[in-house]
C-alpha positions as a printed Julia matrix, in Angstrom:
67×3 Matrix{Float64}:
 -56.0   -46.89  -47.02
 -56.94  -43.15  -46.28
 -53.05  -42.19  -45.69
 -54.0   -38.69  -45.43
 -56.34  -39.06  -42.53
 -53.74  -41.31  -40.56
 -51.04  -39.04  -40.67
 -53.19  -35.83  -40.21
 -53.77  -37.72  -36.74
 -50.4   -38.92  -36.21
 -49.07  -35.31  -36.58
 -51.5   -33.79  -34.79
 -50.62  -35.84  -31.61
 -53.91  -38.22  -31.71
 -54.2   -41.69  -31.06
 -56.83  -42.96  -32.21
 -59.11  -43.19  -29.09
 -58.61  -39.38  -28.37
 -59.76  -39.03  -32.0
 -62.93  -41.31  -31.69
 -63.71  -39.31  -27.89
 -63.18  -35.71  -29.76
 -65.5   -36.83  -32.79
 -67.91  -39.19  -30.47
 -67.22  -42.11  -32.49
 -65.78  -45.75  -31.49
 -62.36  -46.09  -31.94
 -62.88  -49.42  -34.28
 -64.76  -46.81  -36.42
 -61.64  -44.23  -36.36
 -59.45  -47.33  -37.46
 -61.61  -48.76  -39.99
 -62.02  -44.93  -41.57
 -58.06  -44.53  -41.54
 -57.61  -48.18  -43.53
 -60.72  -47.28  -45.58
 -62.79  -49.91  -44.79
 -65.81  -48.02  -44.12
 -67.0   -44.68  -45.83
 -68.06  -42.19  -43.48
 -71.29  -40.01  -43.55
 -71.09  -36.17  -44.33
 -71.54  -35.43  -41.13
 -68.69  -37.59  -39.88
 -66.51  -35.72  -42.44
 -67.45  -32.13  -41.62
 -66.36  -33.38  -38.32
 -62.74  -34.82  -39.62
 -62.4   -31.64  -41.17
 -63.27  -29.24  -38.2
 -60.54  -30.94  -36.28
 -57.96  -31.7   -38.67
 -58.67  -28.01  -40.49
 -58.83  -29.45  -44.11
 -60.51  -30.04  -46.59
 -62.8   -33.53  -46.8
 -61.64  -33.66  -50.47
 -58.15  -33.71  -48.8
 -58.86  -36.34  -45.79
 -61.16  -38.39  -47.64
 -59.74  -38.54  -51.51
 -61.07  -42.34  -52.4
 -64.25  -40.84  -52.14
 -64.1   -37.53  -53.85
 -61.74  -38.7   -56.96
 -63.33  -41.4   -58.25
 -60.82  -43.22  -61.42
């Protein structure tokens, strides 16, 4: 689970349908993103990171810190 992206929405006021109409993605995406069931494209996470104003290392860790 992406933790970081789900609260980064959650404090930002965002359910997850405004989140999918800001980005232009389906909310079933936004969801599956958040529980980190899908991996997004660079272009989706430029986008998470314009509207969240952080860092894709940050939002999307799994990815960028590889054990």
């Amino acid at each position: 689970m992406r933790k970081v992206l789900a609260i980064k929405r959650i404090d930002a006021g965002y359910t997850r349908m405004e989140v999918a109409s800001n980005l232009g993605l389906s909310e079933i995406f936004v969801r599956k993103l958040e529980e980190g069931g899908r991996n997004p494209s660079i272009k989706t996470m430029l986008k998470f990171q314009k509207l969240y104003d952080e860092p894709i290392e940050k939002l999307f860790p799994d990815i960028f810190h590889k054990k």
